[in-house]
C-alpha positions as CSV (number, residue, x, y, z in Angstrom):
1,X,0.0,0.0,0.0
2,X,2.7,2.3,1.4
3,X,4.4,1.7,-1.9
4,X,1.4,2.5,-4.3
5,X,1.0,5.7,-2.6
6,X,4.5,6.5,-3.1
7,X,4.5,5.9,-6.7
8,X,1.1,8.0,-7.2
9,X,2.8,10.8,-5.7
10,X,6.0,10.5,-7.8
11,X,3.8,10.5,-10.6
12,X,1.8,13.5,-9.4
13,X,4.7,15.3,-8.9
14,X,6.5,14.7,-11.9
15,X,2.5,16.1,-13.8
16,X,3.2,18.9,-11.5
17,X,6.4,20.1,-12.7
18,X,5.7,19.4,-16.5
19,X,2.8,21.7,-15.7
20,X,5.2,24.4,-14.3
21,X,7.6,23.7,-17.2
22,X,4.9,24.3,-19.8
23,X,3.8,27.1,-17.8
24,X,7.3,28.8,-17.9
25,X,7.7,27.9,-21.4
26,X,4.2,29.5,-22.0
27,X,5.6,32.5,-20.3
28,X,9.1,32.8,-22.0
29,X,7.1,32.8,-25.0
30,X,5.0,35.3,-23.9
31,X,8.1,37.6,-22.7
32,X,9.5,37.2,-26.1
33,X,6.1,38.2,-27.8
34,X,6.4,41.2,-25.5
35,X,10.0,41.9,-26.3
36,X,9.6,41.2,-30.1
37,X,6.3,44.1,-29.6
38,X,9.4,46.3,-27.3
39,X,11.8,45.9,-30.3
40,X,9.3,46.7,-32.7
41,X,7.7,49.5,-30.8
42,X,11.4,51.3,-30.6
43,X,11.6,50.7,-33.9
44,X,8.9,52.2,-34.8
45,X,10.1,55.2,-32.4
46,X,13.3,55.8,-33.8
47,X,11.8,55.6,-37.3
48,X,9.4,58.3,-35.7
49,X,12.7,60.1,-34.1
50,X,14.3,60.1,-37.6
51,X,11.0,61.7,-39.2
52,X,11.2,64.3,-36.8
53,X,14.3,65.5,-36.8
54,X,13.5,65.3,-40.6
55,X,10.4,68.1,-39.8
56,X,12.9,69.9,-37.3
57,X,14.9,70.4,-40.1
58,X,12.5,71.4,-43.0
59,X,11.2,73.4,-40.2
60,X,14.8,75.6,-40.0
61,X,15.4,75.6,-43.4
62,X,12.0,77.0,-43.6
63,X,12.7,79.6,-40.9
64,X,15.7,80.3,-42.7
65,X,14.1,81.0,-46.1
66,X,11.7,83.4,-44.0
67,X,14.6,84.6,-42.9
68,X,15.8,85.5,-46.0
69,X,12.3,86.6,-47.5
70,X,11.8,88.8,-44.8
71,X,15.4,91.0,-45.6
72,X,14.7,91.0,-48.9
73,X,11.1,92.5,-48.5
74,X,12.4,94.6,-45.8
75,X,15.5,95.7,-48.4
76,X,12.7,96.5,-51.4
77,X,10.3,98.2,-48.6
78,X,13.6,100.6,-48.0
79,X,14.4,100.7,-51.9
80,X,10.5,101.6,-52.5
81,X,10.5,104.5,-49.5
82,X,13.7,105.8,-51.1
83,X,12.4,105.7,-54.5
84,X,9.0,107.4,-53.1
85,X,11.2,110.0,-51.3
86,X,12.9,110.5,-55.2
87,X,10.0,111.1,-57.1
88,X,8.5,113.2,-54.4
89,X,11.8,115.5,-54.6
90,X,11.5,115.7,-58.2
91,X,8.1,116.9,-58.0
92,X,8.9,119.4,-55.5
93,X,11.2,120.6,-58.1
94,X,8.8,120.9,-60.7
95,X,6.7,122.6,-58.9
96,X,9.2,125.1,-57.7
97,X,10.3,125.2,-61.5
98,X,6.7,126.0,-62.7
99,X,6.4,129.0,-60.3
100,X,9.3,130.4,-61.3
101,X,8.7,130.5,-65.0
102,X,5.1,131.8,-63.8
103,X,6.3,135.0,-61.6
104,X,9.3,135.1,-64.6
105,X,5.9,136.6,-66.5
106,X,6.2,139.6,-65.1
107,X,8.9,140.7,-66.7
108,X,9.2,139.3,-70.3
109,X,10.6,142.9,-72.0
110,X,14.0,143.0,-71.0
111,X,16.1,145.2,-69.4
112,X,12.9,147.3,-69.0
113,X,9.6,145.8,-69.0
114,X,7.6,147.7,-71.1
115,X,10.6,148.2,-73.6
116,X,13.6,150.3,-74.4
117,X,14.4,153.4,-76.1
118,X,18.5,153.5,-77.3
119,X,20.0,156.7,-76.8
120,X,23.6,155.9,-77.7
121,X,24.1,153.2,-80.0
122,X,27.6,150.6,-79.9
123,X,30.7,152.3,-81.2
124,X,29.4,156.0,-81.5
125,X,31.7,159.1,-80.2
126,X,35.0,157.7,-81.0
127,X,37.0,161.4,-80.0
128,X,34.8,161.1,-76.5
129,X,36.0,157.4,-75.6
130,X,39.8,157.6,-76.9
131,X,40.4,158.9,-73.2
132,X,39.1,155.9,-72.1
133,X,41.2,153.8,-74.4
134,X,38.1,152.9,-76.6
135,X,37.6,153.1,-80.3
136,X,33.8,154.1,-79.8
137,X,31.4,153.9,-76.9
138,X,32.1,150.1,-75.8
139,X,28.0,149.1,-75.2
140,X,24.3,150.6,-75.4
141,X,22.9,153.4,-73.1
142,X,19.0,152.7,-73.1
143,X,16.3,154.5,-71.1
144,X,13.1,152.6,-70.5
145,X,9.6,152.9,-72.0
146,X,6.9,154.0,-69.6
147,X,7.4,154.6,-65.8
148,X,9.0,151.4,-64.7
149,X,12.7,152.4,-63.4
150,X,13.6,148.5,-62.4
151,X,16.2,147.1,-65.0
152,X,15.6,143.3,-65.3
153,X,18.0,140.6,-65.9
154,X,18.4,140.1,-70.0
155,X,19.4,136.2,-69.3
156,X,20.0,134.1,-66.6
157,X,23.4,133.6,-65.0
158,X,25.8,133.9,-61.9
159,X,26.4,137.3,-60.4
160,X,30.1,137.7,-60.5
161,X,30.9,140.9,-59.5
162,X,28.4,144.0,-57.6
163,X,29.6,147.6,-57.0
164,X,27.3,149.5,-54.5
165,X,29.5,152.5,-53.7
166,X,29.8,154.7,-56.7
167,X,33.3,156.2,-56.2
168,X,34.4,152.6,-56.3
169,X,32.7,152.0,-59.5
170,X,34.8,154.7,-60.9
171,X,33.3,155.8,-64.5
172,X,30.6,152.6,-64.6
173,X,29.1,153.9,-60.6
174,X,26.5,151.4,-59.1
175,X,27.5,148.1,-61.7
176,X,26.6,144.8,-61.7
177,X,28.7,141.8,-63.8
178,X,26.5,138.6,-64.8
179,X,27.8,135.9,-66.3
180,X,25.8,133.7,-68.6
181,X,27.8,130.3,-68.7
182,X,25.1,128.3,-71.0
183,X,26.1,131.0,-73.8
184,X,29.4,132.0,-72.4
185,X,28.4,135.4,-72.2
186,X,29.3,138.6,-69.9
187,X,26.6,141.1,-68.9
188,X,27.2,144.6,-67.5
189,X,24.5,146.8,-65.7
190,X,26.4,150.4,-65.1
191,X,25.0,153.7,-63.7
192,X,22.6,152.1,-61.2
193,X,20.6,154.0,-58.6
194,X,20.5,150.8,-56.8
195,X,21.7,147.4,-57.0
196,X,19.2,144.6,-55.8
197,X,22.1,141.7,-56.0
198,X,24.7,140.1,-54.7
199,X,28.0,138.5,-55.9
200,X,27.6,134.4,-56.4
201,X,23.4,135.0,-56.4
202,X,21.8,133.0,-59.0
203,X,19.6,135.1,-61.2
204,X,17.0,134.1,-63.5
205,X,16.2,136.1,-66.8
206,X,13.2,138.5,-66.0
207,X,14.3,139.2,-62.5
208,X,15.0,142.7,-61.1
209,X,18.5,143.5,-60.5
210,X,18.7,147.0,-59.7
211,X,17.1,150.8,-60.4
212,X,17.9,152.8,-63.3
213,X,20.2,156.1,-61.7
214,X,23.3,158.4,-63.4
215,X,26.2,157.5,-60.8
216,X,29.8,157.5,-62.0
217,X,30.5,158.8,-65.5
218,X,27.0,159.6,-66.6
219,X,25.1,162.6,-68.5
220,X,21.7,162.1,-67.1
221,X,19.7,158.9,-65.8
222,X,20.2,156.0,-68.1
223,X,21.4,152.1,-68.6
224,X,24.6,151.3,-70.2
225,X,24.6,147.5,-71.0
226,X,27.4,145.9,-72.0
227,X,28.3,142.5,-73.6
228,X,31.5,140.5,-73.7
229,X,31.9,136.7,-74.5
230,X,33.8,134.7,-72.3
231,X,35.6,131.3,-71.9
232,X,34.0,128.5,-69.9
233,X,35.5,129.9,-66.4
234,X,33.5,133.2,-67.3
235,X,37.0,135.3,-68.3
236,X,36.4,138.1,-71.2
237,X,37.9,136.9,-74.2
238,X,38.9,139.0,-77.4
239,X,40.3,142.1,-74.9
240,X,42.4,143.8,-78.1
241,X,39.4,144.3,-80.2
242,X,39.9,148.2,-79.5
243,X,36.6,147.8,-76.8
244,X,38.3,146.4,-74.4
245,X,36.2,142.5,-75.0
246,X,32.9,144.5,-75.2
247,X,30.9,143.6,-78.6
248,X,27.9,145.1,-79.9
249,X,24.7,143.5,-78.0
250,X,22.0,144.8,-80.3
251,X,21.5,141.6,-82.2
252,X,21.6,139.1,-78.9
253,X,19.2,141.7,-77.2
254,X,17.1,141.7,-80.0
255,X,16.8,137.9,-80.0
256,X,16.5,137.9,-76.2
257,X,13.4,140.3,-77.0
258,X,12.1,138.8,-80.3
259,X,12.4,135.2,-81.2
260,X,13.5,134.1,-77.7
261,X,10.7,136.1,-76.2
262,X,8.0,134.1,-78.3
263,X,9.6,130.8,-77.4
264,X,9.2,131.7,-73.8
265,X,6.2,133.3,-74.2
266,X,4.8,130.1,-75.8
267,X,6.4,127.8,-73.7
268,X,5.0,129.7,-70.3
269,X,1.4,129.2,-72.2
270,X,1.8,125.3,-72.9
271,X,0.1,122.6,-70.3
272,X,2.2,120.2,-68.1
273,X,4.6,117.4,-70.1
274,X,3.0,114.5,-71.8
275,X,4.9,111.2,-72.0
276,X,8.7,111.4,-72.5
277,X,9.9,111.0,-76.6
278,X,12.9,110.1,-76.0
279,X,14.0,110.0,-80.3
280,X,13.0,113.9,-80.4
281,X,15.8,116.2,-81.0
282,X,14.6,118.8,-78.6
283,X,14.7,116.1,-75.7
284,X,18.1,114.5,-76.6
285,X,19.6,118.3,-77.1
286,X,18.3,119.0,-73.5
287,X,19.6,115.7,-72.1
288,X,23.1,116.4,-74.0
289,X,23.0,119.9,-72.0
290,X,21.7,119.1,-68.6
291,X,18.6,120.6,-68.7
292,X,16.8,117.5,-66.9
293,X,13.3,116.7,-66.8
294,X,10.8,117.9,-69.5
295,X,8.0,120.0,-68.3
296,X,5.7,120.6,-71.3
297,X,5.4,118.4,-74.8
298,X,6.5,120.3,-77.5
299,X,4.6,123.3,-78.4
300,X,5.2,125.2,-82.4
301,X,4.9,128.6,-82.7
302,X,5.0,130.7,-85.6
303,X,7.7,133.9,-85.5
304,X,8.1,136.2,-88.5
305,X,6.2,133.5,-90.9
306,X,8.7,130.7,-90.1
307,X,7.2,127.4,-87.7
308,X,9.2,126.7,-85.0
309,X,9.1,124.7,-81.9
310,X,9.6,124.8,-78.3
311,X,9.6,123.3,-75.4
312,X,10.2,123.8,-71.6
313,X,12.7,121.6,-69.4
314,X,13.2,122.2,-65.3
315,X,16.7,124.1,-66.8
316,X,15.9,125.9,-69.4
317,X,13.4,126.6,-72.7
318,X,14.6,124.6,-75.9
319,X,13.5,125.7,-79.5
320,X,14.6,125.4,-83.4
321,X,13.4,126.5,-86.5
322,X,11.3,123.2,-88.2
323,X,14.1,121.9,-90.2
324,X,17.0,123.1,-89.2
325,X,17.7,120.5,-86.6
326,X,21.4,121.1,-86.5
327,X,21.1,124.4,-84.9
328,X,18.9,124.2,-81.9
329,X,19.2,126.9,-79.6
330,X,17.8,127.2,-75.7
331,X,17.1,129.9,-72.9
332,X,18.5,129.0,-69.5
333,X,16.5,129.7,-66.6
């Protein structure tokens, strides 16, 4: 009996430890399901670790193409303002341009603005100027038309020289030099009353410069205007001529007061600049000459029977005979 009993409970014992090896064996196999999942679950997170630092580095790129975008909208936000600030200077200039030519109306006659009556043509009275060292009387003594004693400016220029004490003008008295460098010429203003400028001023053609008087070597109240041309620093040329440099000014003067005064009379009248024609002569003469922006289209005119045609720029007036292209001719301002 004792026997039987001890070989049921080998038996039950060995059931119970094939049951516990099955179990663990059931269990390792579960622990290397899990770890298999483990593996494949930190797989999966470094694949997601790679993909991110992937995004992280689109995502600087990115930031660094913003980067990028953002100085070169904030370098064409600066080029606009400066290009605003441009064309509001150049219209500021216009504008200050157009006024000028508008109060230049005033005074279109010039040197007096209702006219001139000559009194003493160039070269006359030889015996009287030999004492002077002159072969005649070296310009033109004028007195003006109707009550206006202001002598105006016959073409723009540089004030080079002013003489407001009359002993120190010696035989010219109250003088003013101008110096027209477009045409390279030399304008004197002698036996002033007053003078209304001052040496380096800028004046424009129309503009008072001083009051009609008799100081220094004068017979009476009068203007003697002279003319000499000059070299591009503004020196007399020509001294020997037996004048002294001056020339006879009745022809310029008579252009400055006929065929010049229609052009500017014209181009005063015409309406603001259409678009720019940049194949005209009259535009690539004023862009050869530095007159700068166009103000008006081009305008004809007729003077004495002939066409011609003008037009304004923020420097000067430009105009030529229709046809004769090769000798276009222009009015500073």
């Amino acid at each position: 009996m004792r026997g039987a009993v001890s070989k049921k409970c080998g038996q039950s014992g060995r059931d119970r430890f094939g049951i516990r090896k099955a179990e663990f064996g059931k269990r390792n196999s579960e622990s290397g399901i899990w770890k298999a999942e483990f593996g494949k679950r930190n797989l999966e997170s470094g694949i997601w670790k790679a993909e991110f630092g992937k995004r992280n580095l689109e995502s600087g790129i990115w930031k660094a193409e913003f980067g990028i975008w953002k100085a070169e909208f904030g370098k064409r936000n600066l080029e606009s303002g400066i290009w605003k600030a441009e064309i509001g200077k150049r219209k500021a200039e216009i504008k200050n341009q157009r006024s000028k030519i508008k109060k230049s109306k005033l005074a279109m006659q010039v040197p007096f603005a209702l006219g001139y009556i000559l009194t003493q043509p160039f070269g006359a009275n030889p015996l009287d100027y030999a004492r002077f060292g002159l072969d005649g009387h070296e310009g033109l003594d004028l007195i003006p038309q109707g009550n206006d004693k202001k002598v105006y400016a016959v073409e723009s220029g540089v004030v080079i020289q002013d003489v407001d004490d009359p002993v120190q003008g010696k035989a010219y008295g109250i003088h003013v030099v101008i110096y027209a460098p477009v045409n390279r010429r030399l304008w004197t203003y002698a036996h002033l009353a007053e003078n209304y400028v001052k040496t380096g001023e800028r004046v424009l053609r129309g503009q008072p410069i001083g009051l009609m008087g008799a100081t220094g070597n004068a017979r009476g109240a009068h203007l003697h205007l002279g003319l000499r041309t000059a070299d591009s620093n503004g020196n007399p040329i020509n001294l020997p001529n037996g004048f002294k440099g001056f020339v006879d000014p009745t022809a310029t003067l008579n252009q400055l007061n006929g065929l010049e005064q229609a052009a500017w009379d014209r181009a005063n009248a015409a309406q603001p600049w259409m678009p720019v024609n940049n194949t005209a002569a009259l535009w690539r003469f004023a862009q050869a000459n530095g007159l700068q922006d166009q103000q008006t289209d081009e305008i004809s005119f007729t003077y004495n029977g002939e066409p011609y045609i003008t037009q304004a720029f923020n420097k000067g007036i430009v105009y030529v005979k229709v046809g004769d292209w090769g000798n276009i001719k222009f009015i500073p301002k």
